[in-house]
N, C-alpha and C positions, 0 to 999 in steps of 0.2 A: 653466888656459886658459879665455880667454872663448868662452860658446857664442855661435852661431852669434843673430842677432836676426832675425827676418824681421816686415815691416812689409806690411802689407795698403792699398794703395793704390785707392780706387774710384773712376777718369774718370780719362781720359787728355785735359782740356782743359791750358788754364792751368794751372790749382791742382797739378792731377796731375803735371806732369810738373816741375814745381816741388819739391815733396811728396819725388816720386823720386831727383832730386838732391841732395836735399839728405839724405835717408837714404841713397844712397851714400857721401856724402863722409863721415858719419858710421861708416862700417864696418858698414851694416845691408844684409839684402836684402830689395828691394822687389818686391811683386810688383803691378801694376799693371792692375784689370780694365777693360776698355773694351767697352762693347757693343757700338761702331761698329765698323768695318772701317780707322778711322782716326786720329789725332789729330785734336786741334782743339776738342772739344765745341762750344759754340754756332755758332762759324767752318765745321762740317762745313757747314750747312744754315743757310742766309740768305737776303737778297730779291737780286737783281740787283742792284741800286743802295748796298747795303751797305755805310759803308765808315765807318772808325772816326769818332768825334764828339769825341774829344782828341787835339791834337798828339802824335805818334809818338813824341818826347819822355817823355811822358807816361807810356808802354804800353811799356814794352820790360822787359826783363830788366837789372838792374845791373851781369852779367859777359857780357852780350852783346845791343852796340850794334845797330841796323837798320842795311841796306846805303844810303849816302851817296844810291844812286839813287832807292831808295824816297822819292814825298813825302811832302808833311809830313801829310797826310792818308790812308792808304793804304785801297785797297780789300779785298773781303773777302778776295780769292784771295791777297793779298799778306800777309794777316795769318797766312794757315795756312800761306802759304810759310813764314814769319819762324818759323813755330811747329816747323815738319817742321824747320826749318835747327837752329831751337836744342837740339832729341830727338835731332839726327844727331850735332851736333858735340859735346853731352856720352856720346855712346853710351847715349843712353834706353832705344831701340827692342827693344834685347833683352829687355829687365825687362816689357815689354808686352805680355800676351796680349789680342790682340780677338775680336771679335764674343764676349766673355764677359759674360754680362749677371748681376748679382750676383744670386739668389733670396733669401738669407738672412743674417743674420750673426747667432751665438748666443755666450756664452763659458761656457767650460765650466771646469770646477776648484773654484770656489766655489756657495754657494747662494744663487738670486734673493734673498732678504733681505742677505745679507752685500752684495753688489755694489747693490743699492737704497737703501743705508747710506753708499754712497760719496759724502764731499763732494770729491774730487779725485779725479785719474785713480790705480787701481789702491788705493784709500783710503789713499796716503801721498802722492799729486803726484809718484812718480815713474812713468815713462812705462811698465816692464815689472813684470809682475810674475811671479814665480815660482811662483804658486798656481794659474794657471791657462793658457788663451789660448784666442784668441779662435779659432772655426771657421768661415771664409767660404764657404756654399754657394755652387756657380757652373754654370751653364749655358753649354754653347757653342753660338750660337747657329744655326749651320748643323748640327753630326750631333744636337744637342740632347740629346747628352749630359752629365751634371752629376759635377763633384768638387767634394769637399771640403777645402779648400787651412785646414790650424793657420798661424796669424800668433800673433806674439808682442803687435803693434798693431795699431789699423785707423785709416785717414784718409781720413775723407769727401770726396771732389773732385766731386761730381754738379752744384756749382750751384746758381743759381737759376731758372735761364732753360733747362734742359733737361727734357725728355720731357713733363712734367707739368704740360698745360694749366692755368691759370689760367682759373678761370671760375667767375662770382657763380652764389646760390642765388636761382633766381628764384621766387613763389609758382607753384602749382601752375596748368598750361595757360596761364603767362604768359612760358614761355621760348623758345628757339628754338623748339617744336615750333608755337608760334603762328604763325610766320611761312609762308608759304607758297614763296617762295622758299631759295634755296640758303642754309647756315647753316656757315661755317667759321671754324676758329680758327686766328692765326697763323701758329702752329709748321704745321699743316695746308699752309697756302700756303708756308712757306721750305722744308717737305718737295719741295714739286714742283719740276721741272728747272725753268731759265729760258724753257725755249720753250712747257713745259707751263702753266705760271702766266701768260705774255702771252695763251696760247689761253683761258686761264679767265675769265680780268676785261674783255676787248677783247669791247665791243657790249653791256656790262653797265651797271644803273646799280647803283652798289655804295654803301652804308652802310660805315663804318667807326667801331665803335666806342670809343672810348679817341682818347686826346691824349696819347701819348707815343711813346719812336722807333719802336717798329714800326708803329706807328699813322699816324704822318709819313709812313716809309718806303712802305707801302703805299699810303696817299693819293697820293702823287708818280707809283706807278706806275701804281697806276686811272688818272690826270689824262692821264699820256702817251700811256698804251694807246688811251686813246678820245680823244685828243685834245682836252683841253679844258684 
């Protein structure tokens, strides 16, 4: 009799709930930590104006289409509908614990040299191996207490665009701390509600710096807020 596989899933965005389906339909269990309170990753926390930048075409899932209504551009709220609808209708939601925020992953069985040695996964390319498995420390983050969940796999889903600002080294006394005004990043402002962020930027003259879409995005809403 085949044992039992359990698969260690980290982000409950895209990737993740991807990830999870698709080790269902393989006969594995997944288990799925999210540190939000939601799916969605990047789609939890966005600007107001947000809304995808390729035909919906584009963006979807291959066994399941957007609703006819949806346009061909959709906004952000409509992206984490399309997301909740696709977790509901494959029954994702149960494989997902939230507000679990990962602390650790370690594997245990072998010695750091042997797994150092590895030029493939499990050092044959295939995906389990029976020497060892892998131990995911996890925190919950509301009673903040922590277990330790064995997986047989783990599969990164964190992204690239989540938690962990991007921001250059600047020389020393030459970074934000020089400026004398207010100094935020991003993720910082898609954090805040939409009525807390029109309050922050309205009667400001704001910098933005970077040329790309959050950078756009945010420009557009400085522009509107203060009217210019």
């Amino acid at each position: 009799m085949q044992m039992e596989k359990k698969v260690g899933i980290i982000g409950a965005g895209m990737c993740g709930l991807l990830a999870c389906k698709y080790s269902l339909s393989k006969g594995y269990t997944p288990f799925v930590f999210e540190s939000r309170g939601s799916i969605g990753g990047v789609w939890t926390q966005t600007f107001k104006t947000t809304k995808l930048q390729t035909s919906r075409s584009l963006y979807q899932f291959s066994d399941f289409p957007w609703p006819s209504s949806v346009p061909e551009f959709p906004d952000h709220s409509q992206v984490l509908d399309y997301l909740i609808s696709y977790a509901t209708h494959f029954n994702l939601l149960p494989h997902i614990k939230f507000n679990s925020k990962v602390l650790g992953i370690n594997y245990e069985g072998l010695s750091d040299e042997e797994v150092q040695a590895w030029d493939l996964w499990s050092g044959t390319g295939e995906p389990f191996n029976s020497k060892g498995k892998w131990n995911i420390t996890v925190q919950d983050t509301n009673s903040l207490s922590i277990e330790v969940y064995p997986v047989d796999f783990v599969i990164l889903c964190v992204g690239q665009y989540s938690d962990v600002p991007k921001i250059p080294e600047y020389p020393a006394g030459k970074g934000p701390e020089a400026f004398r005004g207010k100094v935020i990043h991003s993720m910082e402002y898609a954090a805040m509600d939409f009525d807390r962020a029109a309050e922050f930027i309205k009667g400001k003259k704001i910098t933005v710096v970077g040329f790309q879409k959050s950078a756009l995005d945010i420009a557009m809403e400085c522009s509107a807020a203060n009217e210019r």
